[in-house]
N, C-alpha and C positions, 0 to 999 in steps of 0.2 A: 397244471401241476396241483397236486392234492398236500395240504400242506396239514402235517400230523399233530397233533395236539402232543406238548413239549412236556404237560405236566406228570409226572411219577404216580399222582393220585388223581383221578378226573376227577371233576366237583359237577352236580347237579344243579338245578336251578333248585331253591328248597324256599326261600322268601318266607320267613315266618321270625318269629322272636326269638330272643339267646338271649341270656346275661351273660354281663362283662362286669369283672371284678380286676379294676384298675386304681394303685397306688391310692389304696383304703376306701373308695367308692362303688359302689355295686348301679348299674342300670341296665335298664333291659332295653334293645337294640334289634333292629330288623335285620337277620341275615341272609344274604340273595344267593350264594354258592353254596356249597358243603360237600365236603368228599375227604375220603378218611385222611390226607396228607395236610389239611385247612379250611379254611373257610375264607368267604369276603362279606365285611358288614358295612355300613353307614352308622355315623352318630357324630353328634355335635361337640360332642368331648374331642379333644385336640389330643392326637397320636401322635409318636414319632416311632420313626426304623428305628426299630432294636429294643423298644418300649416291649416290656412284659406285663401278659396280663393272664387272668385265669376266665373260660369260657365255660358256662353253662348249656349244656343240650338236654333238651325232655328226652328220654331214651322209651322204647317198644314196650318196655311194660311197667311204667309211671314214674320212673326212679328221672335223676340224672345221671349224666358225664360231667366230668369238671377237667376239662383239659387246659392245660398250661398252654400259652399260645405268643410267638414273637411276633411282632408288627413288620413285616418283607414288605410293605407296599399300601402308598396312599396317592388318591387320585383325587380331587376336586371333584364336587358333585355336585352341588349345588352353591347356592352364595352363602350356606351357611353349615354347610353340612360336606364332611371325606367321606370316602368310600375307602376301605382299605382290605390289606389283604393280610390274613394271619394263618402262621403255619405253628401246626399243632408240635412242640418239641415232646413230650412223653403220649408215648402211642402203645398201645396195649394189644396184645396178641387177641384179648378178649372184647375188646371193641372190635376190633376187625371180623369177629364173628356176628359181631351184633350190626354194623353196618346195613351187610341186605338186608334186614330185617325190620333195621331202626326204617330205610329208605321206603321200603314197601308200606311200612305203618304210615309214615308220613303224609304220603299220598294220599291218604282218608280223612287223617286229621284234620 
């Protein structure tokens, strides 16, 4: 039995750094998913479900994204470190054009 991937928006393996800008703190964080409905990051900052935050991406031609992002999902990762999972709530018709683009760039990066 072939069992289908559930998620709305696939996320790639993309492993590279984002900023997180959480309740007046800005740091910069390793993200391992990305796909245009969220992302999954690690960091030693303590999240919760439902915690809002705003997410910085390097975008294809040197600017950023600054996507608004709720915390759906936190997972133990290490003894000092979550993994969590953030879905992007404002999504822009015009990101979704930049997507292939952003993904293709990133590969070189």
């Amino acid at each position: 039995m072939i069992l289908e991937n559930r998620r709305r928006y696939p996320r790639i393996l993309y492993q590279k750094p984002v900023g997180v800008l959480f309740k007046g703190h800005y740091f910069i964080t390793i993200c391992y998913e990305l796909g245009e409905g969220g992302l999954s990051l690690t960091t030693f900052q303590t999240l919760n479900l439902g915690d809002l935050c705003c997410v910085t991406l390097p975008n294809h031609i040197g600017g950023f994204y600054v996507l608004k992002a709720d915390v759906r999902n936190s997972q133990k990762w290490t003894d000092q470190q979550y993994i969590y999972g953030l879905k992007f709530l404002e999504y822009s018709n015009i990101l979704r054009g930049y997507f292939p683009l952003f993904f293709l760039h990133s590969q070189f990066c």
